[in-house]
C-alpha positions, 0 to 999 in steps of 0.5 A: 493904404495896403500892402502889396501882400493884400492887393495880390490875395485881392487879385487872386479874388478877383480871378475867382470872381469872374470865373464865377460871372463868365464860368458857363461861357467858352473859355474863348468868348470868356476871354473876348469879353474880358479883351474888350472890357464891357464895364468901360464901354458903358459910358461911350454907348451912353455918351452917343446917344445922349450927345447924338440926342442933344443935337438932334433935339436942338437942330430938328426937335425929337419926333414923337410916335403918331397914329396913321390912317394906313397900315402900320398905323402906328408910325415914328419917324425917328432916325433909330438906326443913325443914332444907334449906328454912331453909337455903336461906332463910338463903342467898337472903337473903344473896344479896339483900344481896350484889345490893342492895350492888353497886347501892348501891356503883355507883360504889365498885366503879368504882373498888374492882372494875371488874370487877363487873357493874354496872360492866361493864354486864352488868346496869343498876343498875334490873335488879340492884335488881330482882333483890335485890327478887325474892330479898328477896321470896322469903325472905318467901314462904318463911320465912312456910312455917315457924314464926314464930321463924324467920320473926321472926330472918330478917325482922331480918336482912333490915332489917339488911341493907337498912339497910347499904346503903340510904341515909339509914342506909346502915350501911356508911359509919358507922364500927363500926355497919358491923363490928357490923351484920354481926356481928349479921345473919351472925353471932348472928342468922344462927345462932339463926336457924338453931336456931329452925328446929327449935326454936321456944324461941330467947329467951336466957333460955330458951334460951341455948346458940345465943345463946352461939355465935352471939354468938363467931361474932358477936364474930369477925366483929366484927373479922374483917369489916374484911379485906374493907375492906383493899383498897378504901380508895381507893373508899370514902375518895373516897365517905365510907365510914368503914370501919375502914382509911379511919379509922383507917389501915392500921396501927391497923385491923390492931391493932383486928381481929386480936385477934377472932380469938383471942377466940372461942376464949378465950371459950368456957372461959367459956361451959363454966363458965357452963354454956352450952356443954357441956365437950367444945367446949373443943376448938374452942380450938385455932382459936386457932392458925389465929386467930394464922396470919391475923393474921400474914397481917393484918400482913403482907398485908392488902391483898394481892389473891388473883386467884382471888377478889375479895379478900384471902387474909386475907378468904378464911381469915376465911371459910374459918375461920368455916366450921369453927367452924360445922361444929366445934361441930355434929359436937360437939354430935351426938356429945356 
């Protein structure tokens, strides 16, 4: 572990780090960026379209592009613009919960991440609710242009995320309800969510194969979520955030999260044998060894900052990883 000597100098590398990557840019469109986060916005884009695949793939089949006797000639029928508008959706409203959170962790960030916008009085608070109000409003416009299966999962996901940072229920500062609110809106609700652009059939009972692989996302990101919370202990003691590390300490948190990274994987021979999951996403099982790779950075690193991002190296595999199960069990799903 470091001492909180070492993780300010790290914060303070970190400002310098994207003042070099964003330096070029207006000031305000550098915060913008900084407001939405767009490293963690990477995984519900993937995870759209590789969930929106999926079902399309298992309902219709994916079309190829074929040769036409009349002009244009090359023709694809593949329907690009529900698949990337779904998508997009499932992005803008994890842009609004990244907004909304900065505005409502004002005065953590103070302390956690002066670097943020709103501690750098790039934006006011008003101007950045304003924001995360005008993207909670656009995800309304748009999933009311697809079915209501997809419009129902994401209106969900869009009150657990204002609950997480809206007081009086403000999720985040309620211990474990912070860690299961996110596993279920970026994890298994994000993912059927994703399947139901295509496949309006998304109950469990019905349709149970993207309620099983939202639930390992969900069941990863359960223990996976607290990497995030190694290096702003000092912000969220001070405010009453109950995060795992202000709870239970450094040492019992790193106990509590490091088997989520294993257990996916462990848990998809279940899902085969119930025959929920087709055979060949055994497979995916070999994550395992990655699982154990960042839980040996868990151990030994866990508040340790990554000055080209805003957290830990651990933080960035967990993203990193859950990227590659998303596209893992797509490309299986396709080719099987």
């Amino acid at each position: 572990m470091i001492t909180q000597f070492k993780v300010d100098l790290m914060k303070k590398d970190i400002d310098k780090e994207k003042k070099k990557k964003t330096g070029r840019l207006p000031r305000k469109m550098r915060g913008l960026l900084e407001l939405i986060r767009p490293f963690t916005l990477i995984a519900p884009f993937f995870g759209g379209i590789t969930g929106a695949l999926m079902a399309l793939s298992k309902e219709a089949g994916l079309a190829a592009p074929y040769i036409a006797s009349e002009f244009p000639y090359l023709r694809w029928d593949f329907p690009f613009l529900e698949l990337f508008w779904g998508a997009i959706t499932l992005v803008i409203v994890n842009a609004a919960s990244n907004t909304l959170n900065q505005v409502y962790d004002y005065d953590i960030d103070k302390i956690n991440k002066p670097y943020r916008p709103l501690p750098q009085k790039i934006f006011t608070k008003d101007e950045a609710l304003t924001m995360a109000l005008v993207l909670y409003l656009v995800t309304l416009w748009r999933v009311s242009l697809l079915n209501r299966s997809f419009a129902t999962l994401v209106l969900i996901i869009m009150l657990i995320t204002i609950f997480y940072s809206i007081p009086p229920l403000r999720f985040k500062k309620r211990f474990l309800i912070s860690n299961i609110s996110i596993a279920l809106a970026r994890g298994l609700l994000g993912f059927v969510a994703a399947w139901s652009i295509f496949d309006k059939t998304i109950l469990p009972w019905e349709e149970p194969t993207p309620w099983v692989i939202g639930l390992l996302f969900g069941i990863y990101l359960m223990g996976a979520v607290t990497t995030k919370d190694f290096t702003d202990i000092k912000g969220d003691k001070k405010y009453g955030m109950n995060t795992l590390p202000v709870v239970l300490g450094m040492k019992n948190s790193i106990l509590f999260s490091a088997p989520f990274f294993v257990l996916p994987f462990i848990l998809i021979p279940i899902g085969i044998w119930r025959g929920h999951l087709i055979p060949e996403t055994m497979v995916i099982s070999i994550f395992i060894i990655w699982g154990v790779y960042i839980i040996f950075l868990l151990i030994y690193s866990a508040d340790t900052i990554d000055t080209k991002f805003e957290n830990s190296p651990v933080w960035k595999h967990m993203y990193l990883m859950l990227v590659a199960m998303q596209l893992s069990f797509c490309v299986i799903y396709i080719l099987y």
